[in-house]
C-alpha positions in Angstrom: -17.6 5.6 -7.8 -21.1 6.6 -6.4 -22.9 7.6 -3.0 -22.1 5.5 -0.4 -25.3 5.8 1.9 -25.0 4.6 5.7 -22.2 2.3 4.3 -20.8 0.9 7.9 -24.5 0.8 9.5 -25.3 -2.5 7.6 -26.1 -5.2 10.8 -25.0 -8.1 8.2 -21.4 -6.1 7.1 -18.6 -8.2 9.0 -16.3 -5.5 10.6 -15.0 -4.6 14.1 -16.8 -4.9 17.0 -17.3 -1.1 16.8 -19.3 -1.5 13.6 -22.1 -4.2 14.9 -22.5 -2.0 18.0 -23.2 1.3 16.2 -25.1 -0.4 13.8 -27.2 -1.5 16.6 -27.8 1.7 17.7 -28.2 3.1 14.3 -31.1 0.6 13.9 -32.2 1.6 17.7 -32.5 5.4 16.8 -34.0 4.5 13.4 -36.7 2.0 15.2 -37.7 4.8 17.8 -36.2 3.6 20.8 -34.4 6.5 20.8 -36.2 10.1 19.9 -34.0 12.8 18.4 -32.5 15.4 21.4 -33.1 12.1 23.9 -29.7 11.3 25.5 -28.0 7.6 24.8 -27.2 5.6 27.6 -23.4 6.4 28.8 -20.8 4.8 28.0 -20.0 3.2 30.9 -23.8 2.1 30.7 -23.4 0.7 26.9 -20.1 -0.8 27.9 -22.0 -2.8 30.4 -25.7 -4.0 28.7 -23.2 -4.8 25.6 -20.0 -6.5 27.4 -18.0 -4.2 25.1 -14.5 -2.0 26.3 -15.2 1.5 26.3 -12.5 1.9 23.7 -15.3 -0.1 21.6 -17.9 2.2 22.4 -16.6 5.3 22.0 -15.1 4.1 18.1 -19.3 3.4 17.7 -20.1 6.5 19.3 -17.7 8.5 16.4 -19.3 6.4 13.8 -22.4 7.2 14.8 -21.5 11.2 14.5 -19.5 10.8 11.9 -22.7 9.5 10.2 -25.1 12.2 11.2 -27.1 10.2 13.8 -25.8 11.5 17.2 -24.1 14.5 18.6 -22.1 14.7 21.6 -21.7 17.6 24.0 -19.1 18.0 26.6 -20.1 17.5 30.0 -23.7 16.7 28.7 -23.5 13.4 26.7 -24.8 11.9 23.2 -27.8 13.2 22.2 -29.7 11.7 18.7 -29.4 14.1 16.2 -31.5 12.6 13.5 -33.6 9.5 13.0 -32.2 9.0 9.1 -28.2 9.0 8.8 -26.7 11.6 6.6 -24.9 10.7 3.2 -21.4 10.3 2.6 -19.7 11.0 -0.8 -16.7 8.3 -1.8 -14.2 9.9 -4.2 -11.4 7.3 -5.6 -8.4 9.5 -7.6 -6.1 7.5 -9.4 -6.3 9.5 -12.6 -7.8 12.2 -14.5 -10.6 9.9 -15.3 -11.7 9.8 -12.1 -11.5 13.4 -11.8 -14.1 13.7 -14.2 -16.4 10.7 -13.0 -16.0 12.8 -9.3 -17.6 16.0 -11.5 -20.2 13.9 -13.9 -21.5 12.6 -10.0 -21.8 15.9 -8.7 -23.0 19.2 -9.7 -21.7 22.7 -8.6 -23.6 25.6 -7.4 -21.5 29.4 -8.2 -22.3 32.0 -5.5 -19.7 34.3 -6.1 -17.3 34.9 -8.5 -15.0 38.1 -8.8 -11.4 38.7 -9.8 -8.5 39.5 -6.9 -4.8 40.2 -7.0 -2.9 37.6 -4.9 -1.2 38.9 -1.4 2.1 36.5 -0.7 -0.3 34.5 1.9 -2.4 33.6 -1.1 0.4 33.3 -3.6 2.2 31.0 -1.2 -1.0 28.8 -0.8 -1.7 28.8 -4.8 1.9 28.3 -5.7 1.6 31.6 -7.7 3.0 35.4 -8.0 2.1 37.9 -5.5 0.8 40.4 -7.5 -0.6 38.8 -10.4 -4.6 38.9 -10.8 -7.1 35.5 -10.6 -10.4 34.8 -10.9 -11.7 33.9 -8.0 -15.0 31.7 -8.0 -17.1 30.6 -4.6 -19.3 27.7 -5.3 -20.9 24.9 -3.6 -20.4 21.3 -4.6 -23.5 18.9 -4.3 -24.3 15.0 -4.9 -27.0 15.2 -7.9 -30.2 14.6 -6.6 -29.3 15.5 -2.6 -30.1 18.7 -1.4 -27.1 19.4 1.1 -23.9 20.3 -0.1 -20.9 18.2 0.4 -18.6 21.2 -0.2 -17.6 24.4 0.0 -14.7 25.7 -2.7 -13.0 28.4 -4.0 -11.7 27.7 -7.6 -8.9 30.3 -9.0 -8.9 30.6 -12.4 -6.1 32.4 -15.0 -8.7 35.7 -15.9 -8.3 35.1 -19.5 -10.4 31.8 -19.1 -13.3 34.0 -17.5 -16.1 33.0 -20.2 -16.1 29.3 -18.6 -18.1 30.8 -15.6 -21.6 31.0 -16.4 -21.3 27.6 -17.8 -20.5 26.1 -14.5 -23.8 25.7 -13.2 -25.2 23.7 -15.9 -22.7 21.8 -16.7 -21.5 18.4 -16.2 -17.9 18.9 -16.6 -14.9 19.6 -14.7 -14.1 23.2 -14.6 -10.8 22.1 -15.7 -12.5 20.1 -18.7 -14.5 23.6 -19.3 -10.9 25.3 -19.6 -9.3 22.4 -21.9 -12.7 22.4 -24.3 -12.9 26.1 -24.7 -9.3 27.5 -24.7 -7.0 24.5 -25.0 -5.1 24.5 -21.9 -5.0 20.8 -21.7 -4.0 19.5 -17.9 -0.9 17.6 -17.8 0.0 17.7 -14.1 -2.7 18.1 -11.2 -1.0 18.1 -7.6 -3.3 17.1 -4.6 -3.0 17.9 -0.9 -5.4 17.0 1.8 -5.2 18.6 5.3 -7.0 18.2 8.0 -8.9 21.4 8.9 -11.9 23.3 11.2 -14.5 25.2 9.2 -14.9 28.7 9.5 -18.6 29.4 10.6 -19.4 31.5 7.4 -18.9 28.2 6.0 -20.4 25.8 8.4 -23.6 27.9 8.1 -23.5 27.6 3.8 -22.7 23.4 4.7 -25.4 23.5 7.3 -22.8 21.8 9.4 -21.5 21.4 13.1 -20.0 24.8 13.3 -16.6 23.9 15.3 -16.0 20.9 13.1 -13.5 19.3 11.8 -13.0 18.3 7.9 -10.7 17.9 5.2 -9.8 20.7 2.8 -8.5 19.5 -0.5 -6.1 21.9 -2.8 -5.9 20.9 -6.0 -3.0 22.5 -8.5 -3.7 22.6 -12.2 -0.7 22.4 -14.6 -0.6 22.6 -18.4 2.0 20.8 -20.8 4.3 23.9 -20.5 4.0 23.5 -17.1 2.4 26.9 -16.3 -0.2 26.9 -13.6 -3.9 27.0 -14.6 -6.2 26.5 -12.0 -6.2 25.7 -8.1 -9.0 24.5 -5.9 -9.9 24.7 -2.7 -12.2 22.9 -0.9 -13.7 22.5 2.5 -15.6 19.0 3.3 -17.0 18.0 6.7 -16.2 15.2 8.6 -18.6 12.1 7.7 -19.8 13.7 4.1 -16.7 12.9 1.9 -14.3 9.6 2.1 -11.0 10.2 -0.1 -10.1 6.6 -1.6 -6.6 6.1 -3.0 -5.5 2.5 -4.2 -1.8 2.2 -4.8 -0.5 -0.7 -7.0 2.9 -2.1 -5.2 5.2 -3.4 -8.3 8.4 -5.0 -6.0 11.2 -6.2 -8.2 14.2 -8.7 -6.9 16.6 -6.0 -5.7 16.7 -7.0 -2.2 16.9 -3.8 0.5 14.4 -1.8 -1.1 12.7 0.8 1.3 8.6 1.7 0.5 
């Protein structure tokens, strides 16, 4: 697992035709051809001086976005953003492991930390009590040695693990692996969903990000061996900054009918 920089912008990467087209135009923008805040040709222009379908433009033109080169506004057009692409972040989760390679990679930033009671909405989305009292940290998540954040998360925490909270900054480790060193709590369960989601723009402006954009958020639910729930997070990650990466091993056996 590690930074994957501009991954699809490589002119020598076989791919679809979408890919060699915005990775000419990435290498256009980066060359000059095109300043930032100068409009791109449209599409029906591209489509033409490449002998592409527009469907193949417009799959470049998201690519392009999605890597931080190009904006597009409606009724206006695509405009260069940037001459550099942004980074994106590839996080593979097939275990705990890889869990904590995810934190030794990145580094989080605490900018708020306090401790609420849960309301039903909240309770509901933690898969805790209404009523009970959490910790409630606000932190940004960062690639170590880049400068914009790739996250935005709230971690919940059980208040009687509170003196893992100014560790968090300097450390290395996992919350989680902060809890299970210093109280443990060791994690035998952690549940994962990923939703597709619009930033709010209190957090848009910490991400420095497109302000109505899209992104994933990712809840993550913390279970010890007794079952009882530790810790949840939830985070926010824009669109073209984080790529999720799942491999599932498919063991089929002789029984014949068997649905996947």
């Amino acid at each position: 697992m590690a930074p994957l920089i501009n991954h699809r912008a490589d002119p020598a990467r076989p791919g679809p035709m979408y890919w060699t087209l915005a990775a000419t135009l990435a290498e256009q923008i980066k060359a000059g051809q095109y300043q930032v805040d100068q409009q791109l040709p449209t599409e029906a222009e591209l489509q033409k001086q490449f002998n592409v379908s527009r469907h193949t433009v417009r799959q470049a033109l998201r690519e392009l976005q999605e890597q931080g080169y190009v904006y597009t506004q409606q009724g206006v057009g695509t405009r260069v953003r940037a001459a550099q692409p942004a980074f994106r972040f590839v996080h593979g989760s097939e275990s705990i492991e890889d869990l904590l390679q995810f934190s030794r990679a990145t580094r989080m930033q605490l900018l708020a930390h306090e401790q609420v009671v849960l309301d039903q909405a909240m309770a509901a989305k933690l898969q805790a009590l209404a009523g009970e009292s959490w910790l409630q940290l606000t932190l940004l998540r960062y690639v170590r040695g880049e400068s914009q954040p790739i996250g935005f998360l709230y971690i919940f925490l059980r208040p009687e693990f509170a003196g893992v909270v100014p560790l968090i900054d300097a450390s290395e480790q996992a919350v989680f692996s902060l809890v299970e060193q210093h109280y443990g709590a060791m994690v035998a369960e952690m549940e994962q969903e990923i939703t597709a989601v619009v930033a709010t723009r209190e957090v848009a402006d910490l991400l420095r990000s497109d302000p109505a954009g899209h992104g994933l958020e990712v809840t993550r639910r913390y279970r010890d061996e007794r079952g009882r729930l530790t810790q949840v997070s939830i985070g926010f990650y824009p669109a073209g900054r984080f790529v999720h990466h799942t491999k599932v091993q498919v063991q089929r056996g002789q029984a014949q009918g068997r649905t996947l």
